[in-house]
Structure formats: structure tokens, C-alpha cells
N, C-alpha and C positions, 0 to 999 in steps of 0.2 A: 504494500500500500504506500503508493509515493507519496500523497496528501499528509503522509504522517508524521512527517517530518516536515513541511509547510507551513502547517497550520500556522496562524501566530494564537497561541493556547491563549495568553492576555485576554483579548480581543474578541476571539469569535464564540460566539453564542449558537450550539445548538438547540437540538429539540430537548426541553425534562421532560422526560417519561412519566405517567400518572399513573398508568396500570397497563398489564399485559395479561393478553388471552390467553386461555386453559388452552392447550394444544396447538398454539401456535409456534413458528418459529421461533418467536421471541421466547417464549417460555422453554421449548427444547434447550435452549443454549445456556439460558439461565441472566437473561436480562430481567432488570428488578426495577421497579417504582423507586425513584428519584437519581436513575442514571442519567445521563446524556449524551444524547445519540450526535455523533457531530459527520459521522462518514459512512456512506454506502458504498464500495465499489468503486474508491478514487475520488469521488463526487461530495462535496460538502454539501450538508442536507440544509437547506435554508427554511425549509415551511413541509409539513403533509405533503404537496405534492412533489416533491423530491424524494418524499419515504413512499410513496404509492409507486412513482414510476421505477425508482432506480431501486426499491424493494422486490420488485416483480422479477429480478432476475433470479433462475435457478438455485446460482451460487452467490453467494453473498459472504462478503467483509464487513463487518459492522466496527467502528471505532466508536467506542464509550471512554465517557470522561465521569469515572465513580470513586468519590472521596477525593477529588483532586486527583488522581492516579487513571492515565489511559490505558485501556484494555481492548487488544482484539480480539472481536470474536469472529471463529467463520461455519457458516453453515451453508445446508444443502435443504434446499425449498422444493416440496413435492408440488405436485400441478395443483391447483386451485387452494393451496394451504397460505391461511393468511400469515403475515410479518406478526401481527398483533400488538400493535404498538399505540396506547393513548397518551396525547400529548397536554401540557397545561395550557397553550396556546396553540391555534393549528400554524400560524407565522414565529418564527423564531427570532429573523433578524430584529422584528420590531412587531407589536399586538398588533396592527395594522394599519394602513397605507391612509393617509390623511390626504383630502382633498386640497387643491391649491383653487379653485373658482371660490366666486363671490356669488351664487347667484341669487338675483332680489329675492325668489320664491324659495330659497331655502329654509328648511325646515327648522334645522338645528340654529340657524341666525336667526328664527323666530322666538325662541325658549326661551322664559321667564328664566329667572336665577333661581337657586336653592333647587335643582332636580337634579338628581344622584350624576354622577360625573359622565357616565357613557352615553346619557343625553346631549353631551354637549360635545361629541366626536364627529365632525364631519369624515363617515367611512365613504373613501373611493378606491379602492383596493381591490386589484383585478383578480387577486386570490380568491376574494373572498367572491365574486363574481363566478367564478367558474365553481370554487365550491360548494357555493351554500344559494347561488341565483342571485346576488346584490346586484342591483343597476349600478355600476361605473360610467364616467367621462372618455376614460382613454383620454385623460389629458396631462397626467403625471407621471406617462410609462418611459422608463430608460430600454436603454438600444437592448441593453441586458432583456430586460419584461421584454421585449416584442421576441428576440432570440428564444426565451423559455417559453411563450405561447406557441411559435411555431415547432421547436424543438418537439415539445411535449405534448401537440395538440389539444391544448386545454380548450376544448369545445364541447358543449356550447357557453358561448361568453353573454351576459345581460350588459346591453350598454344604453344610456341616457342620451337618447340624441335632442331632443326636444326642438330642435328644428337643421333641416340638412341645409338650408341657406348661409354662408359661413359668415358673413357679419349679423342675420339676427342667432345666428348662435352664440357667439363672442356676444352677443349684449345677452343674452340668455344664463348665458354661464357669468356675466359678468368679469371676461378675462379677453384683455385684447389678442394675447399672441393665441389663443385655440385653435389647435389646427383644424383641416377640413375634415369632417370626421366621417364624410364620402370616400374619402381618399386611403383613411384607415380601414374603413368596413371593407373596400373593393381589394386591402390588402387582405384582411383576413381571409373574406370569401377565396381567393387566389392559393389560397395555402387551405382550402375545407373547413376550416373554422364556422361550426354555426350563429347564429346571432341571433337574440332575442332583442329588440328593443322598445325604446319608450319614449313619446311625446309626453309633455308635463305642459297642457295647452292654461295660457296665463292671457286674460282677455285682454286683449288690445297690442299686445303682441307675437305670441308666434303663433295665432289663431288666423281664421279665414284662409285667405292665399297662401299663407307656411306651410299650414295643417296641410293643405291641399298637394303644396309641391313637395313638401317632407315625407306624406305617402307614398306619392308618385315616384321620387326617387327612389327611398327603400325598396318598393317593389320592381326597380331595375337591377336588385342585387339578390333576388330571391333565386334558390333556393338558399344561398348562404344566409341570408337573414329570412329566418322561419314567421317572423311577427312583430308587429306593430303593437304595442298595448297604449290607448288614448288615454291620457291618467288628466283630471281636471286639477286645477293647482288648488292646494290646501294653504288658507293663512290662517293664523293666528291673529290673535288680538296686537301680539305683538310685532307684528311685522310694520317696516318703518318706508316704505318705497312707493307707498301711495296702489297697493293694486290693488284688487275686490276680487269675489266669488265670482262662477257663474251666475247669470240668471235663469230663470226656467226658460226663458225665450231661448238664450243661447245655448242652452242643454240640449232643449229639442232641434236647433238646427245643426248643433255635431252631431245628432242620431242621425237626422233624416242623411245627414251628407254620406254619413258609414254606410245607412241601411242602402243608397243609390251604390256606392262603389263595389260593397261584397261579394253580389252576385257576379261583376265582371273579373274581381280575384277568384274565384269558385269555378269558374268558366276554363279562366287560364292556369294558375294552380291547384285547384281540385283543394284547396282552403279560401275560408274569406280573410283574412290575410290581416285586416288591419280591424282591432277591435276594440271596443269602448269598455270600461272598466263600470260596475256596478251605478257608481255613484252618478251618473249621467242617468239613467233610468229612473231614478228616484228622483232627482231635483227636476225632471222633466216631469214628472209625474205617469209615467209610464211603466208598464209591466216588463217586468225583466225576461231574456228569452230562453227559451232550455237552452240546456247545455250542448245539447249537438252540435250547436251555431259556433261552439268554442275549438272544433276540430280536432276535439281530443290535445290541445293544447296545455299545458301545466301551468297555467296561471294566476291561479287562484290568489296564491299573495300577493300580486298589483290589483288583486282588488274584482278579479274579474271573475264571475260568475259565483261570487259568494251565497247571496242571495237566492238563485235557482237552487244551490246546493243544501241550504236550509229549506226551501218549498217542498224540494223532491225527498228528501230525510222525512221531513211534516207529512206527507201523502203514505210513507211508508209505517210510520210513529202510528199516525190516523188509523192504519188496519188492525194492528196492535192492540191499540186501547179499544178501538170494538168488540175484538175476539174477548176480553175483559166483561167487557159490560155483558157478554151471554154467560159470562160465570156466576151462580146462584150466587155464591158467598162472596161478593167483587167487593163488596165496602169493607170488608177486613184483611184486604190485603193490601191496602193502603195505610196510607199514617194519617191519623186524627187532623186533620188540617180544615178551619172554615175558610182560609184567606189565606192565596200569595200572593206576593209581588212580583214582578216581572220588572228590572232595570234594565233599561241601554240607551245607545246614544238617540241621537231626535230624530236620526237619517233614517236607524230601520225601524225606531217606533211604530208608523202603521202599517208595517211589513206584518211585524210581531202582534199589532190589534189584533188584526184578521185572524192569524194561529190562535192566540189568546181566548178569543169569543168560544171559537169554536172548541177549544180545550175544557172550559168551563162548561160548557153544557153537558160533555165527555161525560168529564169524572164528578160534576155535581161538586167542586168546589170554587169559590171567587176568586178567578183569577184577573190580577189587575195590573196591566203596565205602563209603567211610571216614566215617560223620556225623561234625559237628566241633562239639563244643558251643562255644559263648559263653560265655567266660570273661569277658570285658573285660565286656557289657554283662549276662552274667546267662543261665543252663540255659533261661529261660523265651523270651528271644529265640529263636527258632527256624528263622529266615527265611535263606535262604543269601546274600540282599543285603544283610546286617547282618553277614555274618561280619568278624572282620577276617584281617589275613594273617598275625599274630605267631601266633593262637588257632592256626592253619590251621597254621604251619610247628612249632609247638610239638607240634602230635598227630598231623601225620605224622610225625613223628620221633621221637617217642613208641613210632610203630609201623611194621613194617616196609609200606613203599612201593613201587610197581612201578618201573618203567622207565622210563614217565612219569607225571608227576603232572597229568589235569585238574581245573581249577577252574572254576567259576562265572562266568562272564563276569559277572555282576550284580554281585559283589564290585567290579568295578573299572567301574562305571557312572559314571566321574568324567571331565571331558575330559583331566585330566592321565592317565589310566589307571595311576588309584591304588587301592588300598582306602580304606579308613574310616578307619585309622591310617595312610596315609599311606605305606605300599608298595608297589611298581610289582611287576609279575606278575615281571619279570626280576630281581628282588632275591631273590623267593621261591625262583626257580630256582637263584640262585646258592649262597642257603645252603641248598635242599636235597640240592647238585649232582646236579641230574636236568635235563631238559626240563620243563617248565612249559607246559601248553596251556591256553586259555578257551575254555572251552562253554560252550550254552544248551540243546543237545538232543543226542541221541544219533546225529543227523547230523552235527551238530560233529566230536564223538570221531572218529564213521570218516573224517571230512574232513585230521583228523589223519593217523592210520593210512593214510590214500593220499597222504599229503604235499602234500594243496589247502588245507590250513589256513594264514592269513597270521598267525594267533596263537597262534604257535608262541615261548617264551623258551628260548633253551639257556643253559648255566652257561657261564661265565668273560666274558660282554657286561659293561659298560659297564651300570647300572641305568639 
């Protein structure tokens, strides 16, 4: 191993190892939780996918750094046998790649102060892109980054174009030197790299004719770029640049423009190619459309086709709690409850009426839901994984509450299972003193009410 003698040991920071799998390579050799993995194979491991690809070899050299003291180890990798290796961060060199744009509609330049630190991380880091589906710029990659995307073909990549015009993108991104980022996409596409991306449509500028020509383009690089996702921009109270919401006017006329174009992407790619995210059907005041229309697309975290995916859960939930109601003895398999509440944000409120009514007739208990505006970040947040839990316990209690109170499992999307400010679902419970449940659909609720639910908080726990 010549890197072994290279390294500069000071300096370079590999992977710490968190845990390793029962029957993996790693564990054959006798790799342990809190080594450091610094060399594959001559190759300095910089992040996971350096230990993915240059793991994948049969044979393998591992250089560990355990107790200050470097160790080789080497093994022989059967077919489909994994490395097994967890790391405490998947990037080594640095937790991850910080944005160098300004742009007016960012989200993180909208954030009050006092919210726990990772709120205030502008992530543009194409690792985490290819990993985990982050939308990136491609506007901070070294010659190195473009070398290890083609190298490694990390595809498919999610990238933020928000318009392919290259001065209203440089005012989009709020970065004069941006490069063309047509120019980057037709380099990936050239090398197989797939691409997901996304307009972030901000009225009054890269709406209308952008929108327009920013489709147009991308779909001159199809099949490399699989998808459009239309994302409407989100501000806070705090944002400082003078822009607004949509209005329902302009909701409804980026539908009708997608709903003209899609049949002639469906025609030509056998996909509708460029698609509107949720929240354009709601402020438009229109019905959201099954999921076929999404081409079997993986989208759902920009937002797109959430909604459908709660309707069709609710159709399914519906048969369920029928085949119940022909059970003689159906009222003791439930929990004593006259009254619940129902919390979320104001967007899918009367998505969630509609379920609600009908659930209450179901099971023959009051259910009632409560929208909870955003006070901390602003009326115009609407999204119920932005709520926080203060906004939340402040207007239930504002108004009178059932017997139990569900929330939003998406509120507490955090591994500590916290909100956004920083309260666990069991603090809520205690100073609402009620029960406290997390949902995500109306099978949740009844999973409660038949006591299968494990996210359950009652009052007087330990937060």
C-alpha cells in the first residue's frame, strides 16, 4: 500500500467507524466501532462513497488509524457480501459542503434566530445529492467533484436549476459568476449521469416566459434529465427582499400551462416530464391527481404527490374500518375516547376535513381538526413539517381539545424526535395534559384508537 507512507497522518481525517455488521467483511477481519478507516486499495477514503465504490473490490486493503496506531488489514470479499461499515458522518473531509449563493428565496436566510444550529446550514453538497436526493446548484464543485462524479458515476444527481436562462439565474441564485448550468447538465448527460431537477418558480421573476423556456430547455436534455419538479417558493415572515406567495390566480395558471404541455412530453417521452408539486393544487383550489400522472417517478419529498398518497392510504384505511363496524363487539376494541383532535398545517386542513367527517361517522367518535397557523415563521408557511410545537400547544389551548390530541408525525422528522423548536411530542402532552399521538394518515389515528400505535405520549412521563 503506497498511500501508506503519504499520508500526512496530522492532517487527514478519515471515516470513524460507528458500528459494523454481523457477517460482514468488516467484522470477519475484526474492524471495531471507533477505528478509522483512512485507505481502500491505495485510495484515500474521503466520504461513503469512496467506501461503496472502492469497497466493492474482491480484494481489499483497509488502512485503520486505532488508538493512534495504523493497522493493515486485508481481506477477500465474497460476491454480494457487504464491507459493513457505519460511519458518524457519511463526508469525512468536512459534515458537509456549504452553499456559496445568496438567493433572495432562501430558506435558511429566512430563519428566525434561537433554532437549533442545523437550521441554519445552507446544504449544497453534491454528496449529499447523489446520496440521500438533496437538490444542489453545481455551483461550488472543484475540477476534483466533477472528476469523482464522472469517475464514479454518481447518478442520478438532484440539481436546482430554477431557471436555465443564465442571467435570470445568477439573479436567482443571487451570484454573479454562476455558471451556465445548461452547459453543466449537457456535460453530465455526455458522460450518463441522470438528473432530477427543480424550478423554485418566485412570482415576478423566473415565472411566465422562464418557466416556459426553462422546460423547454431541460427537455432538450432528456433522457439525461429524467424530471422537472415545479416547487412554488416558500417565504417566511422573515424574509427581507420584498417577494410574496403565489396567488390562487397564479396557481391555477402554472397548472393549466403543465396540464397543456404533458400530454406532448407523454407523446415524445412516454413520461409527462415536467411536474407540479402538491402545493399548487391546493392554493389553486383544485383536486390533486392520482399518482399515475407521476410516472412512477420518486418524488414525493419535493412535495409531489403527497397528498394523493394520503387519499389512496384513506380509500384503503376506509375498507378496514368497515370490515370493523360488521364486528358484533367493535366498540371494545377500541379505547374509550369521546373526542380527538386532529392538528396540521392550514394547507392540508380541508384535505384532512373531508377524511375527518367521514372518520367520525366510522367509528362514532368527535373527531375534530384544528389548522394551526405559523406564528414563529409566518400565516404564509403552511406546510405541517414546518409547524412548531409552542404555535401547536399555544392554539390548542386557545381552543377547546379532544381527549386526544394527534399531530403530525412530520413535525418531529428529527432523530432526536423533536420539532423545529426543539420539543419532544411528550412535553406537548404534558402541558397539554392529554395523550399526544403522531400520525401521517388516517390509519395512524385508528392504529391509535385500537391501541397498535407505539407513538403514543401520555402526561406526567419524563420528556
Amino acid at each position: 500500500m503506497s498511500l501508506f507512507l503519504e499520508l500526512d497522518l496530522e492532517t487527514f481525517a478519515g471515516g470513524q467507524i460507528t458500528g459494523v455488521e454481523p457477517g460482514s467483511v468488516a467484522a470477519e477481519i475484526g474492524l471495531q466501532a471507533g477505528d478509522e478507516l483512512l485507505v481502500i486499495n491505495d485510495h484515500k477514503v474521503e466520504d461513503v462513497i469512496d467506501v461503496q465504490f472502492y469497497g466493492a473490490d474482491e480484494a481489499l486493503e483497509l488502512l485503520i488509524r486505532r488508538d493512534g496506531e495504523l493497522l493493515l488489514f486485508e481481506a477477500e470479499r465474497d460476491y454480494n457480501q457487504a464491507l459493513g461499515l457505519a460511519f458518524i458522518h457519511p463526508t469525512f473531509d468536512t459534515d458537509i459542503r456549504r452553499c456559496n449563493n445568496l438567493c433572495p428565496f432562501c430558506f435558511v436566510l429566512q430563519m428566525p434566530p434561537k433554532f437549533r444550529r442545523t437550521m441554519y446550514i445552507k446544504d449544497d453538497d453534491y454528496r449529499y445529492s447523489f446520496l440521500y436526493g438533496h437538490f444542489v446548484t453545481l455551483t461550488n464543485l472543484s475540477e476534483h467533484d466533477w472528476e469523482r462524479i464522472e469517475t464514479m458515476g454518481l447518478s442520478p444527481l438532484y440539481v436546482s436549476v430554477h431557471a436555465t436562462d443564465v442571467e435570470m439565474r445568477r439573479k436567482m441564485l443571487g451570484n454573479a459568476t454562476a455558471p451556465d448550468v445548461m452547459e453543466q447538465l449537457r456535460w453530465l448527460a455526455e458522460r450518463g449521469i441522470k438528473i432530477h431537477t427543480q424550478l423554485v418558480v418566485t412570482p415576478g421573476m423566473n415565472d411566465g416566459r422562464y418557466l416556459r423556456q426553462s422546460i423547454r430547455d431541460l427537455a432538450t436534455l432528456y433522457p439525461a434529465v429524467q424530471s422537472v419538479s415545479v416547487v412554488p417558493v416558500g417565504l417566511t415572515r422573515h424574509h427581507k427582499y420584498g417577494l410574496r406567495p403565489h396567488t390562487k390566480e397564479e396557481a391555477t395558471a402554472v397548472l393549466d400551462y403543465l396540464d397543456a404541455v404533458q400530454p406532448d412530453y407523454l407523446d415524445q417521452f412516454g413520461i409527462r416530464f415536467a411536474y407540479p408539486t402538491d402545493e399548487w393544487y391546493l392554493v389553486a383550489e383544485r383536486d390533486v391527481p392520482p399518482l399515475d400522472v407521476y410516472d412512477g417517478q420518486q418524488l414525493h419529498e419535493n412535495g409531489l404527490g403527497l397528498v394523493r398518497r394520503f387519499l389512496d392510504a384513506w380509500e384503503k384505511e376506509n375498507l378496514e374500518i368497515s370490515n370493523w363496524r360488521l364486528k358484533p363487539n367493535r366498540q371494545s376494541s377500541i379505547l374509550h375516547l369521546n373526542s380527538i383532535t386532529l392538528a396540521t398545517g392550514t394547507m392540508f386542513a380541508p384535505v384532512l376535513e373531508k377524511a375527518a367527517a367521514v372518520f367520525e361517522e366510522m367509528v362514532g367518535v368527535e373527531t375534530a381538526v384544528l389548522p394551526i397557523v405559523n406564528q414563529r415563521l409566518g400565516p404564509s408557511i403552511t406546510t405541517a413539517g414546518l409547524l412548531m410545537a409552542e404555535d401547536a400547544i399555544a392554539q390548542l389551548q386557545a381552543n377547546s381539545y379532544g381527549d386526544l390530541v394527534v399531530l403530525p408525525q412530520v413535525m418531529f422528522a428529527h432523530p432526536n424526535t423533536v420539532s423545529l423548536d426543539d420539543i419532544s411530542p411528550q412535553e406537548v402532552s404534558n402541558r397539554l395534559n392529554r395523550p399526544v399521538a403522531l400520525a401521517d394518515t388516517m390509519g395512524d389515528v385508528w392504529d391509535v384508537m385500537t391501541g397498535q400505535s407505539k407513538v403514543v405520549f401520555k402526561p406526567g412521563n419524563e420528556p
